[in-house]
C-alpha positions as CSV (number, residue, x, y, z in Angstrom):
1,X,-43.3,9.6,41.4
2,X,-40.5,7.2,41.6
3,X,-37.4,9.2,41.8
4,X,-34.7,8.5,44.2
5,X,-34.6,11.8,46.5
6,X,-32.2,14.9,44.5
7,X,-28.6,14.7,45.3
8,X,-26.7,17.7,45.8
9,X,-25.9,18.6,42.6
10,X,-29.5,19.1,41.9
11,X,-30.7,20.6,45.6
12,X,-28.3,23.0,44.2
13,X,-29.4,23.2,41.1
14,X,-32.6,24.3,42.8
15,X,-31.3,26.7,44.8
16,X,-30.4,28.6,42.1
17,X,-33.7,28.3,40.1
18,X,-35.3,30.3,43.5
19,X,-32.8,32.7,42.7
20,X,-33.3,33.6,38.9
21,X,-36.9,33.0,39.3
22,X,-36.8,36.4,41.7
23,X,-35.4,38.2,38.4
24,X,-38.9,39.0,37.7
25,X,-40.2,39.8,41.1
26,X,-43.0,42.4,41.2
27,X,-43.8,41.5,37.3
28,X,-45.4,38.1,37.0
29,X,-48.4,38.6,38.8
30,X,-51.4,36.6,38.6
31,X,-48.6,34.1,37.4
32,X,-46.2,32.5,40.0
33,X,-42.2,33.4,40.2
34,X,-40.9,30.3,38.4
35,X,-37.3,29.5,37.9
36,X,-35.7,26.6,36.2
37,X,-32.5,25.0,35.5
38,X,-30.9,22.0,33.1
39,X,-28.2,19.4,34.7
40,X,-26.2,17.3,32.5
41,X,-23.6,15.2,33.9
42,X,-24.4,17.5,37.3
43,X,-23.3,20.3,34.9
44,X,-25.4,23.4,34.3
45,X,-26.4,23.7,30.4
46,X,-29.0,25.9,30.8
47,X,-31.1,27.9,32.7
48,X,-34.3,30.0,32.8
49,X,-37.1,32.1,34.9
50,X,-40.9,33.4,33.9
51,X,-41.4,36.8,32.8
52,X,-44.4,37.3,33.1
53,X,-48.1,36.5,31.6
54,X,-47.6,35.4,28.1
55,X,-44.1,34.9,28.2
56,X,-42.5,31.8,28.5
57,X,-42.5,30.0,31.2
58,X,-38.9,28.8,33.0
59,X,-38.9,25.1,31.5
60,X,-39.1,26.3,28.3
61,X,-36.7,29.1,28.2
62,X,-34.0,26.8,30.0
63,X,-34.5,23.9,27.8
64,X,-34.3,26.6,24.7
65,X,-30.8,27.6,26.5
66,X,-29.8,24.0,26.5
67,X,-30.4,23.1,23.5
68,X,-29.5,19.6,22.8
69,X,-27.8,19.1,25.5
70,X,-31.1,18.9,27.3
71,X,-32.1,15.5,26.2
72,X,-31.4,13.0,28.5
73,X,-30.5,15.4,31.1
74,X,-32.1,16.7,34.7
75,X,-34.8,19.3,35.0
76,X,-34.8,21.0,38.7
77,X,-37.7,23.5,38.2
78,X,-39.6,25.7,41.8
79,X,-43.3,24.7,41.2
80,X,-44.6,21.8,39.3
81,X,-44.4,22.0,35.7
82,X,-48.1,23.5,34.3
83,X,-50.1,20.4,32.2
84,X,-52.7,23.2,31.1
85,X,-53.0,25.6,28.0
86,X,-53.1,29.1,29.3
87,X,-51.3,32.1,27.5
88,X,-48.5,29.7,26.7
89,X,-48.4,25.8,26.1
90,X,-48.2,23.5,28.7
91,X,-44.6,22.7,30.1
92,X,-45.3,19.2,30.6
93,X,-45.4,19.1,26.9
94,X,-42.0,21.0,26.5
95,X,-40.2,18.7,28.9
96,X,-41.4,15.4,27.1
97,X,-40.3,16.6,23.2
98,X,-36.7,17.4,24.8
99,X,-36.5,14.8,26.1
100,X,-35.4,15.0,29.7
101,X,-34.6,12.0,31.7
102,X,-35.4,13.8,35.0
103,X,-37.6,16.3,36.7
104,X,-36.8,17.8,40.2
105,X,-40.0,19.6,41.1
106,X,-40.1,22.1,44.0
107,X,-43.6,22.2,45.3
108,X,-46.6,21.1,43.8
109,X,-48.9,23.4,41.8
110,X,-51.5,24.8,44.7
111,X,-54.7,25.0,41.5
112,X,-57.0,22.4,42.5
113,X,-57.3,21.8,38.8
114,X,-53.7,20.9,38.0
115,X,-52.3,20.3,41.7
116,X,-50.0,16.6,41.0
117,X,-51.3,16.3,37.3
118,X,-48.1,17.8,35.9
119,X,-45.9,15.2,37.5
120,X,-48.8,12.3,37.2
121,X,-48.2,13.6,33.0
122,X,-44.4,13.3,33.0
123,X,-44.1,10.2,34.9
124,X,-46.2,8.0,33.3
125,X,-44.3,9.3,29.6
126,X,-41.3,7.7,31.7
127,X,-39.7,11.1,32.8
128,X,-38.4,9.9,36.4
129,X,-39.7,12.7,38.8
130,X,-38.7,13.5,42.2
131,X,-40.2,15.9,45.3
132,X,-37.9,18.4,46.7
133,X,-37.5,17.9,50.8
134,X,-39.5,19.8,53.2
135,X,-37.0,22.5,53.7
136,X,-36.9,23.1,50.1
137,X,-39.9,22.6,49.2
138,X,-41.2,25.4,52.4
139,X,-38.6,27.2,50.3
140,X,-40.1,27.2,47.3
141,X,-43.3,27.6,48.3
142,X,-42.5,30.7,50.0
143,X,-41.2,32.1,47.1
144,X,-44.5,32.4,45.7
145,X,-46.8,33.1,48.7
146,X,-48.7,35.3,47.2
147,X,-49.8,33.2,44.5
148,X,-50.5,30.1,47.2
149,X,-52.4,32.1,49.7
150,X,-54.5,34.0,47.1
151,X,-55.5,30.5,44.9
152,X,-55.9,28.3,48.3
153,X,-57.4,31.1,50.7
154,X,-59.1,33.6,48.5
155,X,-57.2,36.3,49.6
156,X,-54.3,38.3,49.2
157,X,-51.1,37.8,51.1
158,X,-50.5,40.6,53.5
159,X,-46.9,41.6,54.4
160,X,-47.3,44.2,57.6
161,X,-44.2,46.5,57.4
162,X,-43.8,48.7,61.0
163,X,-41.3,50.8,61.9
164,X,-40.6,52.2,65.2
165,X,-38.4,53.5,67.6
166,X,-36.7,51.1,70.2
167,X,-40.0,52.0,72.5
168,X,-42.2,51.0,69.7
169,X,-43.4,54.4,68.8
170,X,-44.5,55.3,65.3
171,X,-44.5,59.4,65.8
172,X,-44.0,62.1,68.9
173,X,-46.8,63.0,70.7
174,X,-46.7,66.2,68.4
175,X,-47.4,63.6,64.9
176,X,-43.5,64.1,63.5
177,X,-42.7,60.9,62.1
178,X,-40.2,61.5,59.2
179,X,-38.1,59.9,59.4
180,X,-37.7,57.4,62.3
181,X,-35.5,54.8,60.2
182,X,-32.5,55.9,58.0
183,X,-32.2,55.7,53.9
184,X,-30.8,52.0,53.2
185,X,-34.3,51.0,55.6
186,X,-36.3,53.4,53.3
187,X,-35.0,52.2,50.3
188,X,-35.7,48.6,51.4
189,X,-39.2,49.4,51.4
190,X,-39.5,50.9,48.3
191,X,-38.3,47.5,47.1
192,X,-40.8,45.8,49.0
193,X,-43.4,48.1,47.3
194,X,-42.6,47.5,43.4
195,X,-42.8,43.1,44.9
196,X,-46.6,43.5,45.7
197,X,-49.4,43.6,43.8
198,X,-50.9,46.7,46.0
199,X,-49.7,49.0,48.9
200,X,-52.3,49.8,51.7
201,X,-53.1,52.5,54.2
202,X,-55.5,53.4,56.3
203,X,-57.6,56.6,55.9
204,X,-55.9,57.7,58.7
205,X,-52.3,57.9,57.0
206,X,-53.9,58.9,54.1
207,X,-55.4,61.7,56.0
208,X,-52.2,62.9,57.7
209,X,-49.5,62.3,55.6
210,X,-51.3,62.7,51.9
211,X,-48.5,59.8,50.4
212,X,-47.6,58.8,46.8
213,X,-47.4,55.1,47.9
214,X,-45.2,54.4,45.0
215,X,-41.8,52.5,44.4
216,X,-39.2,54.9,43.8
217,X,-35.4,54.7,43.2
218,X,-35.9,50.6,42.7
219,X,-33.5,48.9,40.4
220,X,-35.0,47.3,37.2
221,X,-38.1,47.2,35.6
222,X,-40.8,47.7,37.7
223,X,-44.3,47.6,37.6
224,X,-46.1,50.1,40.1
225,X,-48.4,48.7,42.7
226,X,-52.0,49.6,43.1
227,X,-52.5,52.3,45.9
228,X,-55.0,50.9,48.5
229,X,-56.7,53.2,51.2
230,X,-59.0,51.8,53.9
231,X,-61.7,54.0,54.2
232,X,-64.9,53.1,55.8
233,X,-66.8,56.3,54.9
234,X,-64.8,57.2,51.3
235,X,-63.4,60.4,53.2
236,X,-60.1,60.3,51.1
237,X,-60.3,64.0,49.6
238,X,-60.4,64.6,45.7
239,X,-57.3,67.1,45.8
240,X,-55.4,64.4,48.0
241,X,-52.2,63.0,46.1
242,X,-53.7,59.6,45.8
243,X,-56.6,60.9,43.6
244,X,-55.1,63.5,41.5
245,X,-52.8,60.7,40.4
246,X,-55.1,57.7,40.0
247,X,-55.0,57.8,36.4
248,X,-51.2,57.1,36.5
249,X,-51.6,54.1,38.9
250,X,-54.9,52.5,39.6
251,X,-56.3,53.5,43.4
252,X,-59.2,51.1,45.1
253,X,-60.7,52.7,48.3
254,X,-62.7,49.9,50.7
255,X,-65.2,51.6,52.0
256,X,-68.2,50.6,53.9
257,X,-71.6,49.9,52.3
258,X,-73.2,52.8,54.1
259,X,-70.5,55.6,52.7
260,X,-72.2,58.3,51.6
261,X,-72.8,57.8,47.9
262,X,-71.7,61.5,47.3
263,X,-68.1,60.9,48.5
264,X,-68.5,57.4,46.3
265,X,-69.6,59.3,43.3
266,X,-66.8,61.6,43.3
267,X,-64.0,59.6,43.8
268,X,-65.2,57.7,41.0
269,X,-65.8,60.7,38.9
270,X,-61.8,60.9,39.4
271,X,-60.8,57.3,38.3
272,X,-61.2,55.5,41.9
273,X,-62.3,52.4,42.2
274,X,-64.6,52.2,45.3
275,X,-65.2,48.7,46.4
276,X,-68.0,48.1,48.9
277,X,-67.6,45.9,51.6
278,X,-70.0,45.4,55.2
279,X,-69.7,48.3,57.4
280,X,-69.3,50.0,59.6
281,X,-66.6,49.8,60.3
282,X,-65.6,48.4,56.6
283,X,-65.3,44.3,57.5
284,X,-61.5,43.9,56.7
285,X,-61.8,40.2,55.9
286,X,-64.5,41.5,53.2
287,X,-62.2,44.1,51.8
288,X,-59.4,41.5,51.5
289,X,-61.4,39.6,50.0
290,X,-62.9,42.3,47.7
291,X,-59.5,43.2,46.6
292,X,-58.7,39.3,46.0
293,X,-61.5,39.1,43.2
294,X,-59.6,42.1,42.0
295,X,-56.7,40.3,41.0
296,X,-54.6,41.4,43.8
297,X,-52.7,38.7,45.4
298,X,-50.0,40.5,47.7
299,X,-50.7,43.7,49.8
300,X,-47.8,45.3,51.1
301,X,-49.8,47.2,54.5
302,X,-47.9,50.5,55.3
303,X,-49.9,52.0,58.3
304,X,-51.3,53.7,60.1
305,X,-51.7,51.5,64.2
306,X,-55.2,50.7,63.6
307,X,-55.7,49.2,60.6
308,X,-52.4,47.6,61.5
309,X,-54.3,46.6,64.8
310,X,-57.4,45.4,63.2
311,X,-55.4,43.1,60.7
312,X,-54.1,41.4,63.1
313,X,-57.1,40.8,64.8
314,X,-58.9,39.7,61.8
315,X,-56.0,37.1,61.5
316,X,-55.3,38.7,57.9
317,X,-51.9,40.0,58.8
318,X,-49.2,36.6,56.8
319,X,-45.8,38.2,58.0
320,X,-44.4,40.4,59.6
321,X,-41.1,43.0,59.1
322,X,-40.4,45.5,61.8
323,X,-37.6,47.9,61.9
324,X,-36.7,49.8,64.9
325,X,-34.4,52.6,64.9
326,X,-31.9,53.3,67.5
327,X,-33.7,55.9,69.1
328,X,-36.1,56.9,72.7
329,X,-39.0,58.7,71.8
330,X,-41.2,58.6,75.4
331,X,-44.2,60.2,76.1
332,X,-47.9,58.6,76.9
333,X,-49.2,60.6,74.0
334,X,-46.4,59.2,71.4
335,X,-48.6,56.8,69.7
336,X,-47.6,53.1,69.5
337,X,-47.2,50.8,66.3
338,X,-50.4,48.7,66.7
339,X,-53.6,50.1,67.7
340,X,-57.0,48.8,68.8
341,X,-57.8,46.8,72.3
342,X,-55.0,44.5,71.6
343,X,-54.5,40.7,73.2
344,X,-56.3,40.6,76.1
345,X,-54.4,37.6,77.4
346,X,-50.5,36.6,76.3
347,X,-52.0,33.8,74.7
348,X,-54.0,35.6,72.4
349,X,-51.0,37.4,71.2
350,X,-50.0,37.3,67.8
351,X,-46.6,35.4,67.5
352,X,-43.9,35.5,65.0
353,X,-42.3,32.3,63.6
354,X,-39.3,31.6,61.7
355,X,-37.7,35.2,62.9
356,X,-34.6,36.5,61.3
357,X,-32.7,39.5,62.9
358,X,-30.6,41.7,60.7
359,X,-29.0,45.5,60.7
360,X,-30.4,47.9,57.8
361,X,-27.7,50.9,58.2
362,X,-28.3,51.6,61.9
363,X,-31.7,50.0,62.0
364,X,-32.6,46.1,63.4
365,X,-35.3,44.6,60.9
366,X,-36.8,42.1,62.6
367,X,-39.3,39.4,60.2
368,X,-41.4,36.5,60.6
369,X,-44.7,35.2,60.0
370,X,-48.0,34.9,61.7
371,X,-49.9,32.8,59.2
372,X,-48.4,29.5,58.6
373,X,-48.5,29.1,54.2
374,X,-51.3,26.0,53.3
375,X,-49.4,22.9,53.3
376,X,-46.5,24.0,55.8
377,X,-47.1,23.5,59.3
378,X,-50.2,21.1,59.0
379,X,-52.1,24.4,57.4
C-alpha cells in the first residue's frame, strides 16, 4: 500500500459509506454491513451499500451508479474489497475493469483467508490504495462487530441491554416490571432487536413474563431475529408463546447435556431447536459457542439478572446499553439488574469503555463496551 494518507474529501467520503452501509442493518447477516462511495474531482458520482447474501456487494453497485465517471476516480469503501468468489464475484475484480485510480479501504477483511489480499490484488494492478486512520478504521470496524467477533473469536457478539430504575432495580419486590422505561426507550429496543441475528433470555424471563421477543413497530424491512432461551434443564413449556410460535420464527433453547430427554423430545416435537451444551448449569461459553456454529453472529441478551450476571462473568458480555428511568423503587426484596456473586474485589469489576450518555424521552441510556473488538486496543 502506497497511498498518501485520505484527505478530507475522502475521510468524508467514508463517513458516509458507514452511513448507507447501515441501510441494510439487521439483513445482511453472515455477510458484513458494507458501504461504498465514488469521488471524482472530490465530487460524489456514485454511491452504494450490500443488501444482503447474493446481492451485490457496495463496490459494485456504486461503481454501477457512477458509471463512467468512475474511471480514474477514488473508491472510499468500509471493509477491504473481497478478492474471493462467493455468491457474487470478487470486488477486486469490479474495481480493476472500472478503472479506479484509488481505493480508500476502511479496515481490513478479518477472514484469515482474504485478510490484506484484496488490497495486495489492487495494488499491484496499480490501483493506489490507502488505510483509513485508527479512528476510522475503529469506526469501521465497529460497524460490523458482529461479523469480526464471530469470524475472529468463534462466537457471537453479545450486546447486554438492562434497564432499571435510578437504584438499579429491574422489578418491585412484588415482580411488576412493565414498564420501568417510557415508549421512545421501548421502541429503541425493538430496533436493536430486528439489528441482531438472535434475542436471548434466560429461562427465568421466559418463565415469568412468557415474551414474543420479536421486533415490532420497526421501520423498514426487517428480518426477525431468532428467539433464544437459556435453559439448562429444557423447562420452557410447550403452550408458552415462544413455542406455539416457533414455526413463524426459529427458537433454539441451550440446555444442558443432562436435560431430561422428555422435555428435549417435546420441544422438538414443536419445531425447537435444542442445542446441547456441558451442564449443569448449561456452560454459557459452550452455548455461545453452540449458537456461533449456528450461524448466529449477534445476540441481543434481554434478561433476566442472572444470565445477565453469568455473562459477564464468563467474559461473553461485548457492550453494554443501560437505561435508567427516573424513578425510586427501594426495597431489599426489589431484585437488582445483575445477579450471581458478583466482583468480589473493584478490580474484578467489569468496566465500561468508550461510554456515551444520552436522554431517551425521560430515560438516560448509558453504552459502552466491555470487550475490546480484535485488532483495537492491542486485542
Amino acid at each position: 500500500m502506497s497511498g498518501a494518507p485520505p484527505d478530507a474529501a475522502e475521510l468524508a467520503a467514508l463517513a458516509r459509506a458507514r452511513g448507507l452501509a447501515m441501510n441494510a442493518r439487521g439483513r445482511v447477516s453472515p455477510n458484513p454491513l458494507v458501504g461504498a462511495v465514488v469521488l471524482r474531482d472530490g465530487v460524489v458520482v456514485g454511491e452504494g451499500w450490500h443488501e444482503g447474501p447474493g446481492l451485490p456487494h457496495a463496490e459494485v453497485m456504486a461503481l454501477r451508479a457512477a458509471g463512467e465517471a468512475a474511471r480514474g476516480a477514488t473508491v472510499a469503501c468500509t471493509l477491504e474489497p473481497c478478492s474471493h468468489f462467493g455468491r457474487t464475484p470478487p470486488c477486486t475484480d469490479a474495481l480493476r475493469e472500472a478503472g479506479v485510480a484509488r481505493v480508500v479501504v476502511g479496515c481490513l477483511d478479518p477472514l484469515e483467508r482474504t485478510r490484506g489480499q484484496g488490497v495486495r490484488i489492487l495494488a499491484e494492478a496499480g490501483v493506489d490504495v490507502a488505510m483509513a486512520p485508527p479512528a476510522e478504521e475503529v469506526a469501521c470496524l465497529e460497524l460490523n462487530a458482529a461479523f469480526v467477533t464471530h469470524s475472529v473469536r468463534g462466537r457471537p457478539h453479545v450486546l447486554l441491554k438492562l434497564a432499571t430504575s435510578l437504584d438499579g432495580k429491574i422489578a418491585t419486590a412484588a415482580g411488576e416490571s412493565r414498564w420501568i422505561t417510557g415508549p421512545p426507550a421501548r421502541a429503541l429496543v425493538h430496533r436493536w432487536r430486528a439489528d441482531h441475528d438472535a434475542v436471548a433470555v434466560g429461562i427465568g424471563t421466559a418463565l415469568a413474563d412468557d415474551p414474543d421477543l420479536t421486533a415490532r413497530d420497526v421501520d423498514g424491512p426487517v428480518r426477525q431475529p431468532a428467539r433464544v432461551v437459556f435453559d439448562t434443564a429444557a423447562r420452557l413449556p410447550v403452550d408458552s408463546r415462544l413455542v406455539r410460535t416457533a414455526g413463524e420464527v426459529p427458537v433454539l433453547v441451550v440446555a444442558g447435556d443432562g436435560a431430561p430427554a422428555d422435555r428435549v423430545a417435546a420441544l422438538e416435537a414443536r419445531g425447537v431447536r435444542v442445542l446441547r451444551v456441558p451442564g449443569p448449569p448449561a456452560d454459557p461459553a459452550a452455548g455461545m459457542a453452540a449458537l456461533a456454529a449456528e450461524g448466529i453472529q449477534s445476540v441481543f441478551l434481554e434478561g433476566g439478572a442472572q444470565l445477565a450476571g453469568t455473562a459477564l462473568r464468563a467474559g461473553l458480555v461485548d457492550v453494554v446499553r443501560w437505561f435508567c428511568a427516573p424513578m425510586l423503587i427501594g426495597g431489599d426484596r426489589a431484585p437488582g439488574a445483575i445477579g450471581g456473586e458478583g466482583a468480589a474485589l473493584l478490580a474484578d469489576a467489569s468496566r465500561l469503555r468508550g461510554v456515551t450518555v444520552e436522554r431517551v424521552g425521560e430515560d438516560i441510556l448509558v453504552s459502552g463496551r466491555i470487550v475490546p473488538l480484535p485488532g483495537v486496543d492491542g486485542d
